[in-house]
C-alpha positions in Angstrom: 305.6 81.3 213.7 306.4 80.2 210.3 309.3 81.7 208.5 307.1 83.5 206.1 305.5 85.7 208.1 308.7 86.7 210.6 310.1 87.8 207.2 307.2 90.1 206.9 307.6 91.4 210.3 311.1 91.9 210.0 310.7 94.2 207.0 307.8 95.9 208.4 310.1 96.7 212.0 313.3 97.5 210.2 311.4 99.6 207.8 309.4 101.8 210.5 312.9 101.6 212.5 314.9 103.1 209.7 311.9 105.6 209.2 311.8 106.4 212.8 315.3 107.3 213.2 316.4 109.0 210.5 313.5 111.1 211.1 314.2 112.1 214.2 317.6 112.3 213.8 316.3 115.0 211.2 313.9 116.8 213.7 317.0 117.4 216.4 318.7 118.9 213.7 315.8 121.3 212.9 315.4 121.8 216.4 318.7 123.1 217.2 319.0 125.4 214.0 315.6 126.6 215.3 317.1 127.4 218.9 320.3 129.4 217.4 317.8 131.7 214.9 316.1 132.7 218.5 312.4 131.4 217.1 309.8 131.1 220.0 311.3 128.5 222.7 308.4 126.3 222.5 308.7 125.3 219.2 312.2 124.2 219.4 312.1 122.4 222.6 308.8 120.5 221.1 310.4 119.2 217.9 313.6 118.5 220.1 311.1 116.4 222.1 309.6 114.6 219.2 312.5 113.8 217.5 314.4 112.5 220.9 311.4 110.1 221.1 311.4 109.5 217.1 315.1 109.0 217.5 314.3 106.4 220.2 311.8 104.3 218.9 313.5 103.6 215.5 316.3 102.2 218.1 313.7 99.9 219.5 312.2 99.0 215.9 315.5 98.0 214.9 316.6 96.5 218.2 313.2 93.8 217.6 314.0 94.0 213.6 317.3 92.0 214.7 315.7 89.9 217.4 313.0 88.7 214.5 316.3 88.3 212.2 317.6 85.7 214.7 314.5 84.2 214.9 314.2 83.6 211.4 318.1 81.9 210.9 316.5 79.3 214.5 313.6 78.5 212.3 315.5 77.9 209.3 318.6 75.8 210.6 315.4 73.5 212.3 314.4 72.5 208.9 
C-alpha cells in the first residue's frame, strides 16, 4: 500500500478508536449511576454491556491505528 492511503486509514481507525472508547467508557459510567438509582435491572446491565464492548473495540481500533502507524514510518524509511 502506498503511504497515502495508510495515512487515511490510520486517521479513520484512530478516529473510530478514540470514538469508540470514550464512548463506552461514558456508557459504564451511566450504567452504574443507573444501578445505584435502582432503575429497572435490564437497562443497566444492557448499557453496561454495550459500553464493555464499545470500551473494547476502540482498544482494538487503536491497537490496528498503531500497527498502520508503523507501517507507514517502514514505507517511508524505504524511500
Amino acid at each position: 500500500m502506498e503511504k497515502k492511503q495508510l495515512k487515511k486509514q490510520w486517521w479513520l481507525y484512530g478516529s473510530v478508536g478514540a470514538l469508540f472508547l470514550g464512548s463506552g467508557l461514558s456508557a459504564i459510567s451511566e450504567a452504574g449511576h443507573w444501578k445505584h438509582q435502582d432503575e429497572i435491572w435490564y437497562q443497566w446491565v444492557g448499557v453496561g454491556i454495550l459500553g464493555i464492548g464499545l470500551t473494547i473495540s476502540g482498544v482494538v481500533f487503536l491497537i490496528n491505528a498503531a500497527i498502520l502507524k508503523e507501517r507507514i514510518r517502514k514505507v517511508a524509511s524505504k524511500k
